[in-house]
C-alpha positions as CSV (number, residue, x, y, z in Angstrom):
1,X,0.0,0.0,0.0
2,X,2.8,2.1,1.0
3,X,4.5,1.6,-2.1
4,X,1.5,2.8,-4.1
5,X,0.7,5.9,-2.7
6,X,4.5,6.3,-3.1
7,X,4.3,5.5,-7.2
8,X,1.1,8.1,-6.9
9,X,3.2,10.9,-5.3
10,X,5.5,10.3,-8.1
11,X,3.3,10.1,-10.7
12,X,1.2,13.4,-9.4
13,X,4.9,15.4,-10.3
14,X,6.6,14.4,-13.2
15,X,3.4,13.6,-15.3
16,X,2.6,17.7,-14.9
17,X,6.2,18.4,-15.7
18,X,6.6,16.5,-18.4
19,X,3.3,17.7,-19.9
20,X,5.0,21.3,-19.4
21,X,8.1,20.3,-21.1
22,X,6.3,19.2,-24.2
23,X,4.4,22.1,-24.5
24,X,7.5,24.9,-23.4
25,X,9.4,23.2,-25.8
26,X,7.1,23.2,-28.9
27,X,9.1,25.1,-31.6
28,X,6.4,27.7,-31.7
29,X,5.9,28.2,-28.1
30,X,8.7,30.8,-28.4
31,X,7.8,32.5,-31.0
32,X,4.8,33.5,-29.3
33,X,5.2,37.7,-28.7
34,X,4.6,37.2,-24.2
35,X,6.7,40.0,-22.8
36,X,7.1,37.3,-19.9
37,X,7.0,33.3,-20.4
38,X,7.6,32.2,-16.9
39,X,7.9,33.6,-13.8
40,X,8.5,31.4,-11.0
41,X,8.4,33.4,-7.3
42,X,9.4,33.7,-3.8
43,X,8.0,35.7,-1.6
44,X,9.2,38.5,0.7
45,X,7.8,40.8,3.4
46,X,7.7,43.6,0.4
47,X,7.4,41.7,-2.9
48,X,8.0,38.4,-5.1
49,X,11.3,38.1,-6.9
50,X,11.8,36.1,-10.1
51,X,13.5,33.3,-9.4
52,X,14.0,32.9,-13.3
53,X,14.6,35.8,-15.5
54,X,14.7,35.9,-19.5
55,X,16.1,38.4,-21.8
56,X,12.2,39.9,-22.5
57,X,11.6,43.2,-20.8
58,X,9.2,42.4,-17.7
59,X,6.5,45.1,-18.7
60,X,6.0,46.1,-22.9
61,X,3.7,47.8,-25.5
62,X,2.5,46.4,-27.8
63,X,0.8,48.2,-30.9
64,X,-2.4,46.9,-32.0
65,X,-2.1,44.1,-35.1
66,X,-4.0,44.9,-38.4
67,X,-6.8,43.2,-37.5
68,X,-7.8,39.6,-40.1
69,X,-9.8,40.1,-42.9
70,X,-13.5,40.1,-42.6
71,X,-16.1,37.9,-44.0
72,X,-20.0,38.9,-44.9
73,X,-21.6,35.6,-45.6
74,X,-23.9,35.8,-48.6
75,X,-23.6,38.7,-49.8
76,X,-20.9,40.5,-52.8
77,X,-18.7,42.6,-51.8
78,X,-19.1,46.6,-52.1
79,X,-16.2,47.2,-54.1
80,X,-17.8,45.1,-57.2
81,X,-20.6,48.4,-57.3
82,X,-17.2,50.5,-58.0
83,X,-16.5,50.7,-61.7
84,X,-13.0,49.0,-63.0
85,X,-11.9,52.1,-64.2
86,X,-12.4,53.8,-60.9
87,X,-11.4,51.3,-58.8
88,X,-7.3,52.0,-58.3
89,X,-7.4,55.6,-58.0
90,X,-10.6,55.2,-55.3
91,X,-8.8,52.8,-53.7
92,X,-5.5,54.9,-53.2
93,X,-7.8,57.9,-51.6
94,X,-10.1,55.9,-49.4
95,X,-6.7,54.5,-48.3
96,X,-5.2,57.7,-47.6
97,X,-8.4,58.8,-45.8
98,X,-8.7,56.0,-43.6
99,X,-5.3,56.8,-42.7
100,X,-6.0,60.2,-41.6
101,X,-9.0,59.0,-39.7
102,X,-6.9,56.4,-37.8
103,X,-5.0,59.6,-36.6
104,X,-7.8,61.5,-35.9
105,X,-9.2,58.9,-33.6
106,X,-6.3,58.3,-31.8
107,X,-5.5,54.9,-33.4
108,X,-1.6,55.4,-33.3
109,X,-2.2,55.6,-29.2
110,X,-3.9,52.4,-29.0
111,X,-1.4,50.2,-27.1
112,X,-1.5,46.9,-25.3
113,X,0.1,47.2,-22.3
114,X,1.1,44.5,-20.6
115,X,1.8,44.7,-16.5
116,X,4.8,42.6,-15.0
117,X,4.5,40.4,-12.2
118,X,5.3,41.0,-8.9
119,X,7.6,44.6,-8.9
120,X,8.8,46.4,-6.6
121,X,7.3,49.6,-8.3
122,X,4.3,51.1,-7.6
123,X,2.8,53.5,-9.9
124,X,-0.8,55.2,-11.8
125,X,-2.5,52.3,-14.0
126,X,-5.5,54.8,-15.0
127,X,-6.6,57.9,-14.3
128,X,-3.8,60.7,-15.1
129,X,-4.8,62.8,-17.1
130,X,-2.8,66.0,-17.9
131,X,-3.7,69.5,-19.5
132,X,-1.7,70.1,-22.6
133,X,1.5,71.8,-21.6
134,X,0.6,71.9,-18.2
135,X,2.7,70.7,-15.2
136,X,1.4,68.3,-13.1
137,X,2.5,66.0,-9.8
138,X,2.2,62.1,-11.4
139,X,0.7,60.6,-8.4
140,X,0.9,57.2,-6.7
141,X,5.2,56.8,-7.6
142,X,7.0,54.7,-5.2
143,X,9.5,52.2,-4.8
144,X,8.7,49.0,-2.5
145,X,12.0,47.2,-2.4
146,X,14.6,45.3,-0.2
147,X,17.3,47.1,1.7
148,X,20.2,48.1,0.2
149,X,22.7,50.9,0.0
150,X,21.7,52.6,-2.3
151,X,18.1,53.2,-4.4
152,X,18.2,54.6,-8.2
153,X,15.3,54.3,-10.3
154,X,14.7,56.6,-13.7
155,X,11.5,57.3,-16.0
156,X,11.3,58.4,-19.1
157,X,8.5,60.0,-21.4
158,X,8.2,60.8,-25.4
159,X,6.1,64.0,-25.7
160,X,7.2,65.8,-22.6
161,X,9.3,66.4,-19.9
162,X,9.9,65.2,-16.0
163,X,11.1,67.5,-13.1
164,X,11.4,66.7,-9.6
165,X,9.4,69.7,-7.1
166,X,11.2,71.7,-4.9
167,X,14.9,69.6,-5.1
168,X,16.6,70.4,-2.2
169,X,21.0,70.6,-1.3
170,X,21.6,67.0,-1.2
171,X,19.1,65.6,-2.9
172,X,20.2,63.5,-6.3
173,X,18.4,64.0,-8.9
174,X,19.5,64.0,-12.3
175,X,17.7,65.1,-15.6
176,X,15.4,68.2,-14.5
177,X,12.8,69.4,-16.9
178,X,13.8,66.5,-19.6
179,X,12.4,63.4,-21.0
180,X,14.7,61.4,-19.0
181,X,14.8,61.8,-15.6
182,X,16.9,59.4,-12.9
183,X,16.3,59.6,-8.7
184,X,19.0,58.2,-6.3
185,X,18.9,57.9,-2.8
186,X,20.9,55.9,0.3
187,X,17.4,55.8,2.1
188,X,14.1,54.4,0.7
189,X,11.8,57.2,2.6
190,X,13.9,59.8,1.0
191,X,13.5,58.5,-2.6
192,X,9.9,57.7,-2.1
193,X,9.6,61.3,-1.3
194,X,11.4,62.6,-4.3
195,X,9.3,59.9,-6.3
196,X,6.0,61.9,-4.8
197,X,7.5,65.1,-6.0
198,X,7.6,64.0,-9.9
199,X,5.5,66.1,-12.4
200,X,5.0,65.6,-15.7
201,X,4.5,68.6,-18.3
202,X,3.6,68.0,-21.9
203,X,5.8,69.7,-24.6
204,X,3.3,69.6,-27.5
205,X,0.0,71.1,-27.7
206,X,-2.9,68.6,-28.8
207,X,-6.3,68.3,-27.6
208,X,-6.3,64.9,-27.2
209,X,-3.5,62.4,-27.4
210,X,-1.4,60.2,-25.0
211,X,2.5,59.7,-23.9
212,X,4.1,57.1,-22.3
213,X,6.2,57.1,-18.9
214,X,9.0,54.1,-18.9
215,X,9.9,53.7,-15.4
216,X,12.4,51.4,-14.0
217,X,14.4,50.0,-11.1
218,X,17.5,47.9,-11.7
219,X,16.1,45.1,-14.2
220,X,12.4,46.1,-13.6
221,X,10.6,48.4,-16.1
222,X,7.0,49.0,-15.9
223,X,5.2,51.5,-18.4
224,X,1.9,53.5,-17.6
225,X,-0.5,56.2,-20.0
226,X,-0.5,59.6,-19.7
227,X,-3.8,60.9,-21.3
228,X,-3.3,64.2,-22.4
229,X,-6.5,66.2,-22.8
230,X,-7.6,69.6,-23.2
231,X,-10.6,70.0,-20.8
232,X,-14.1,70.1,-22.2
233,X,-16.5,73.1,-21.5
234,X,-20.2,71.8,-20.5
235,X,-23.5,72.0,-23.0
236,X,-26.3,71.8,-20.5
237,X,-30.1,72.0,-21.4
238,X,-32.3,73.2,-19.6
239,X,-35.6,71.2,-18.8
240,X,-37.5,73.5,-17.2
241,X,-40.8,72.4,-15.4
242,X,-42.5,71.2,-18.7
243,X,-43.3,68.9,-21.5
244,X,-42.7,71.7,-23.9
245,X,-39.7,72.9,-22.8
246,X,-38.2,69.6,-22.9
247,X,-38.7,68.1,-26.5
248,X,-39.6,69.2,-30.0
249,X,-41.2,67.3,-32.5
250,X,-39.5,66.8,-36.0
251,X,-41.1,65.9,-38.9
252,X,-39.8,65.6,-42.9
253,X,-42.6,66.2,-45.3
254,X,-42.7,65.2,-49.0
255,X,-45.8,65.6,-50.5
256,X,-48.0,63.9,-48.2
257,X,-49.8,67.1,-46.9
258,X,-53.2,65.7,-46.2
259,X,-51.4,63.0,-43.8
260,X,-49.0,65.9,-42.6
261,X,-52.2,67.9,-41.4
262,X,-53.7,64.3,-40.0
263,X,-50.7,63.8,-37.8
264,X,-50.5,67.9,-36.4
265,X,-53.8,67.5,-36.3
266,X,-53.4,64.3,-33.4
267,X,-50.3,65.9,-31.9
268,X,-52.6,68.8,-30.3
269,X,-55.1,66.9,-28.8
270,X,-52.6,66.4,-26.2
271,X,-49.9,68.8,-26.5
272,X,-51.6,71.9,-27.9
273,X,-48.3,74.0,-27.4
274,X,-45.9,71.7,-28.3
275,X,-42.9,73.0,-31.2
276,X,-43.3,71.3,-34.3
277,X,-40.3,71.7,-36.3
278,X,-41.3,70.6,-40.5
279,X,-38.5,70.1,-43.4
280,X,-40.4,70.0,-46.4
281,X,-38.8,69.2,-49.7
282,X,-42.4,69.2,-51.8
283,X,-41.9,70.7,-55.7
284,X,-45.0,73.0,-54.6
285,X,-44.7,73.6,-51.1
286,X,-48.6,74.3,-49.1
287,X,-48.4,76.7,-46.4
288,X,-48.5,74.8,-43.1
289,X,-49.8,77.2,-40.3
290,X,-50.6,76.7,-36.6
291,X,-49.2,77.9,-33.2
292,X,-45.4,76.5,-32.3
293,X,-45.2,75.4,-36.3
294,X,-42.0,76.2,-37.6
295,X,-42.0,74.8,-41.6
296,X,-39.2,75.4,-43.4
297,X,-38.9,75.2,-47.3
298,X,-36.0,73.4,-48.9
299,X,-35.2,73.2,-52.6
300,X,-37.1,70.4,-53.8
301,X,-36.2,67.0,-53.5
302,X,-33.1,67.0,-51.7
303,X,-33.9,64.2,-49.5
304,X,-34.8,62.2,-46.3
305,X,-31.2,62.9,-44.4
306,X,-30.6,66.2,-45.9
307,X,-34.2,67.4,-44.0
308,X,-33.5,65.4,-41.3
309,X,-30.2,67.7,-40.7
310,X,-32.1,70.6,-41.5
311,X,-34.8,69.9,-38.8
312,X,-32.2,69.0,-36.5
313,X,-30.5,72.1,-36.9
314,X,-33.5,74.6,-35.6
315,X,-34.1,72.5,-32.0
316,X,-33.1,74.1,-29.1
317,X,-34.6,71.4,-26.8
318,X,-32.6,68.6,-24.8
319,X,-34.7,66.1,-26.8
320,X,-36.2,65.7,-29.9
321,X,-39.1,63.6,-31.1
322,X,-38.6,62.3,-34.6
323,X,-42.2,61.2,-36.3
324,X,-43.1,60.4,-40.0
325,X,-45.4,62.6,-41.6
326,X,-47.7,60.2,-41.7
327,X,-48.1,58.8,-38.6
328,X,-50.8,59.3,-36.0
329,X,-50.7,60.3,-32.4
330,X,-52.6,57.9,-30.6
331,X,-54.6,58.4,-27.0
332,X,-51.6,56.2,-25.3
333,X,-49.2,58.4,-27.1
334,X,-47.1,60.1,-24.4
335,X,-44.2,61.7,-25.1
336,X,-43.7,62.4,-21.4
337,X,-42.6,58.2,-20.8
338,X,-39.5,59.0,-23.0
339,X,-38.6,61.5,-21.6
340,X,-38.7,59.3,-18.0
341,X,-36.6,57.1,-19.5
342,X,-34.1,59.1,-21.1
343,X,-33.3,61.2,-17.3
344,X,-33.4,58.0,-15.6
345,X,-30.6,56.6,-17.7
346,X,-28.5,59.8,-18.8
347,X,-25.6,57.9,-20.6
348,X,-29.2,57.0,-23.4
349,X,-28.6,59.0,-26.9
350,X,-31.6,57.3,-28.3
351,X,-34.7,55.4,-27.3
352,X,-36.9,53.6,-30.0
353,X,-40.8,53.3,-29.5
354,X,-43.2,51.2,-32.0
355,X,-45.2,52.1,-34.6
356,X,-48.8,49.9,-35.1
357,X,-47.0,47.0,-32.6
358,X,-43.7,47.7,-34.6
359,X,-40.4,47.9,-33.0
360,X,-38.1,47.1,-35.9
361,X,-34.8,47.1,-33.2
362,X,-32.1,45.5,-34.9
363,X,-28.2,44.8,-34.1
364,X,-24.9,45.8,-36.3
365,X,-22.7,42.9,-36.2
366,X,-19.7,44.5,-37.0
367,X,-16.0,43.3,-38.1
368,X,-13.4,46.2,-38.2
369,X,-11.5,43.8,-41.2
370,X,-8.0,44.4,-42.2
371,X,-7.0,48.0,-43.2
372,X,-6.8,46.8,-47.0
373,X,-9.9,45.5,-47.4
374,X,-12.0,47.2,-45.0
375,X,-15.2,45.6,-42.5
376,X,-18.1,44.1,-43.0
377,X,-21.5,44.9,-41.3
378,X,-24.6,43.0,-40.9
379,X,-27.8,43.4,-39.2
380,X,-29.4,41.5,-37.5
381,X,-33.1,41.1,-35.7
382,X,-31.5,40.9,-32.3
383,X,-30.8,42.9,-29.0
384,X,-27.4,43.4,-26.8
385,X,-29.6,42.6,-23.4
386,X,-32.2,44.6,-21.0
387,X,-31.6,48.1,-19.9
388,X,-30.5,48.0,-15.7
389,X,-33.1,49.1,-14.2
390,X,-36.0,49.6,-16.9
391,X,-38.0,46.4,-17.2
392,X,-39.2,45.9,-21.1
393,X,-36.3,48.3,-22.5
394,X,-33.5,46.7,-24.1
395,X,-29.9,47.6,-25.8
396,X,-29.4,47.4,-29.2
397,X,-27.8,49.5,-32.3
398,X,-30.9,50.7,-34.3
399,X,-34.7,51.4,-33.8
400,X,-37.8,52.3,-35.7
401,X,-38.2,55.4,-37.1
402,X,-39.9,56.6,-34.2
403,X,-37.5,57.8,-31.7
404,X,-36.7,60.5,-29.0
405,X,-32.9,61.4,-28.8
406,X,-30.6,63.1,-27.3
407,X,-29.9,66.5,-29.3
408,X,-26.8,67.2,-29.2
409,X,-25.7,63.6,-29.2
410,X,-27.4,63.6,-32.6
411,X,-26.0,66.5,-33.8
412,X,-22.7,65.2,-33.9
413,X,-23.4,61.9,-35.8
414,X,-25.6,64.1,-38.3
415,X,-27.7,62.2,-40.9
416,X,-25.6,62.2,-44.6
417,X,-27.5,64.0,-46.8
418,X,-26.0,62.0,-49.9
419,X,-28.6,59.5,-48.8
420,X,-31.8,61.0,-50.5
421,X,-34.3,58.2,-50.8
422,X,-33.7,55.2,-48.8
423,X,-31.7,55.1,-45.8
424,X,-32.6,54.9,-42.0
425,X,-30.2,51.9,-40.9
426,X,-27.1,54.4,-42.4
427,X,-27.7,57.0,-39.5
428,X,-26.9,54.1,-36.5
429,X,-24.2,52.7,-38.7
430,X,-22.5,55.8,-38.7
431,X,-23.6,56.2,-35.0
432,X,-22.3,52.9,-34.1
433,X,-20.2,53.3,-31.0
434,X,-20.9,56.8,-30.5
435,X,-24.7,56.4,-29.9
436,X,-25.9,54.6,-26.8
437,X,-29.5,53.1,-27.9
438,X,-32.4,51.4,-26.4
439,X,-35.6,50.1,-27.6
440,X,-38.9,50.2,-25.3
441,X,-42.2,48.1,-24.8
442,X,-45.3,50.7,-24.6
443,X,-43.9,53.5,-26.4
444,X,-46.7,53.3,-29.4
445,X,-47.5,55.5,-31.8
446,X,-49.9,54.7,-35.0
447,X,-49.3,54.6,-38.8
448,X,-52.2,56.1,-41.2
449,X,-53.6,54.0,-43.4
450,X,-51.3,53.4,-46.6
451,X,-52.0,54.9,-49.8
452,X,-50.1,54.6,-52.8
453,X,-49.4,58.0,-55.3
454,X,-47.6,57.8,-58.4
455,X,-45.7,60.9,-57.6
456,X,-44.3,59.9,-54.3
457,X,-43.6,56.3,-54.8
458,X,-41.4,57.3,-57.7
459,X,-39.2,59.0,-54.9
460,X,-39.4,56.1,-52.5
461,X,-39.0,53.5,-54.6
462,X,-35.7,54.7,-56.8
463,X,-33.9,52.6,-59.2
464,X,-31.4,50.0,-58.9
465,X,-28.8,52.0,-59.6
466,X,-29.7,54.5,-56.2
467,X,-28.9,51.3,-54.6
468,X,-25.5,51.0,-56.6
469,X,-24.6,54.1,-56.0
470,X,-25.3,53.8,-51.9
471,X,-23.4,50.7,-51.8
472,X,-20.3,52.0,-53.5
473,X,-20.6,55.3,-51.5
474,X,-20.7,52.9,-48.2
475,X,-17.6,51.3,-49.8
476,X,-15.6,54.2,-49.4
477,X,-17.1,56.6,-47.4
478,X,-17.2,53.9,-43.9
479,X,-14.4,51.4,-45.1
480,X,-16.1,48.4,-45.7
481,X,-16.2,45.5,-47.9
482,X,-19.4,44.7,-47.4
483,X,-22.8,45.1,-45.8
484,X,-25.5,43.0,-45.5
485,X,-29.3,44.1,-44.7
């Protein structure tokens, strides 16, 4: 019995080491880019030491990869809707733009960093942020080591420059007001102090970017972000104490005057003083007049996003209501529940309702692809998953088009007026990631009964080469390869 337990003991530690040994020393284990394989420990009263040490640094950045190549299942690719002849030279400058709109976003700034184990250095994961050009005290710098004569540690930064506050006769520090700064001390309490003396000031102006501080002790380096950022001045709207100081209703028009007057018509049974705010693109505009009616005239035909924008443009409420022109205002119609919903959950942009039982809430799957060939975008019938705290509300990335949102989130999005006839999903697509959205249960409004007129369906219903032209405008304009409805 003895002896088994004794073969079981045995077996218990080499079968695990010899399962690590295979798999350590696999040809392509090493070629794997870990800034630290293996780290085995002991422990002290102040930190772990490596007991095994290889040549990587202990902490390193790594730039994002170019993402893999994207794939849209059954459907062809956008770039086919680009003529041949057009092809190489629209290539070149939607390369060249996505470029610049890597930049813009901050793309070069988008590291991996990757923490070391167990160091003796203590210092800001998250957080500091610095004005442009700006000095300012880097909190949380320390040094937790053994004891030892003597203590030097260093840091280093790319866009700016280090200094150590009010150095006093004695003090060693080396490096004042430049990128590289070094700290020596005989006692630990004394560097520490020097360490929670350090500031940081940018030497280029940007409104937004980031820098790097490399910070080391003996054969530890660790890196942290600085966030530099030129603080934001507030846009706050007021509410007041009512309905109608708190959202305007938007509405594009096209032709459709009797259903227009229909739907202002159900709007002031309940909200006789409510701003209505029209875009009407008509070829021969009617006057539209009424209390709080704003309508204004655009040259004709220029299209659903183009008088979205325009509409947009004239609110000067937190919220906005967006309605067709030929919907209906129903009895259970109360623009006061989005409004309930939208305070209660400030980080909303836009919340959905449902037209005749109608929620039409849909998901963007979406693949960023390889900066060659773009991404590819598909939507789905789905949702992300319920809202915290508002039962029958639920995230997803695009709603019916009856919606309040958020004005100023809105504005900047905007609605691309090259879209004239058929676009709706194009807004959240452009929005995605910038716009927080929800659809809600209860939210109804109705939909007048559906007539057709020659005139208007020759708008809404365009030819197939509209649709040519949207996809190879998508192709360029938001770097995909293809999308699929």
């Amino acid at each position: 019995m003895h002896r088994n337990q004794r073969l079981l003991s045995v077996a218990v530690v080499l079968v695990p080491a010899l399962l690590l040994s295979i798999y350590y020393g696999h040809e392509n284990f090493w070629d794997k880019p870990f800034p630290q394989v293996l780290s085995l420990t002991k422990s002290t009263s102040c930190y772990s030491e490596p007991l095994i040490q290889n040549s990587y640094k202990p902490n390193i950045a790594f730039p994002k990869d170019n993402p893999p190549p994207c794939t849209c299942k059954n459907t062809e690719p956008a770039k086919q809707y680009v003529p041949k002849d057009e092809m190489e030279d629209l290539g070149k400058r939607r390369a060249e733009e996505y470029r610049q709109h890597q930049i813009r976003t901050g793309k070069q700034n988008d590291v991996l960093l990757l923490a070391p184990p167990n160091t003796p250095l203590q210092y800001p994961i998250r957080g500091f942020r610095v004005s442009p050009m700006n000095k300012t005290l880097i909190p949380g710098l320390a040094l937790h080591a053994q004891n030892q004569t003597i203590y030097e540690v260093s840091l280093k930064v790319g866009k700016g420059v280090l200094s150590v506050m009010d150095v006093q006769e004695g003090e060693d520090v080396d490096g004042q007001n430049e990128a590289n700064l070094t700290i020596s001390s005989t006692s630990l309490e004394k560097l520490n102090d020097l360490l929670s003396r350090v500031t940081y000031t940018s030497t280029i102006y940007h409104i937004k970017t980031e820098d790097l501080s490399y910070f080391s002790f003996e054969n530890y380096e660790v890196i942290f972000p600085i966030e530099i950022k030129r603080p934001s001045v507030p846009v706050l709207y007021d509410l007041g104490r009512e309905i109608n100081s708190q959202v305007t209703v938007l509405v594009k028009a096209f032709l459709r005057y009797k259903e227009l007057k229909v739907l202002i018509k159900s709007i002031r049974v309940n909200y006789p003083n409510l701003k209505i705010i029209i875009a009407d693109d008509s070829h021969e505009p009617e006057k539209i007049e009424g209390d709080n009616i704003e309508h204004y005239i655009m040259p004709p035909a220029q299209g659903w996003f183009a008088g979205r924008n325009l509409a947009v443009s004239q609110v000067t409420t937190k919220y906005f209501l967006w309605v067709d022109d030929d919907f209906v205002f129903l009895n259970q119609t109360r623009i006061e529940s989005f409004v309930k919903i939208m305070e209660a959950v400030p980080e909303l942009d836009v919340v959905g309702g449902e037209v005749d039982g109608n929620r039409f809430a849909f998901k963007l799957l979406y693949q960023e692809g390889n900066s060659d060939e773009g991404g590819c975008i598909t939507r789905v019938r789905e949702k992300h998953g319920p809202v915290p705290g508002l039962d029958k509300c639920f995230f997803v990335d695009g709603v019916v088009n009856y919606f309040m949102a958020r004005t100023d989130a809105v504005r900047r999005v905007g609605f691309d007026p090259f879209l004239k006839r058929v676009a709706h999903t194009e807004f959240f697509i452009d929005g995605l990631g910038g716009l927080l959205v929800a659809t809600c249960e209860g939210l109804r409004i109705g939909h007048q009964e559906r007539k057709v007129t020659g005139d208007y369906n020759k708008y809404r219903f365009p030819p197939k080469s509209d649709s040519n032209n949207k996809m190879k405008h998508h192709f360029f304009k938001n770097h995909l390869k293809c999308i699929k409805y």
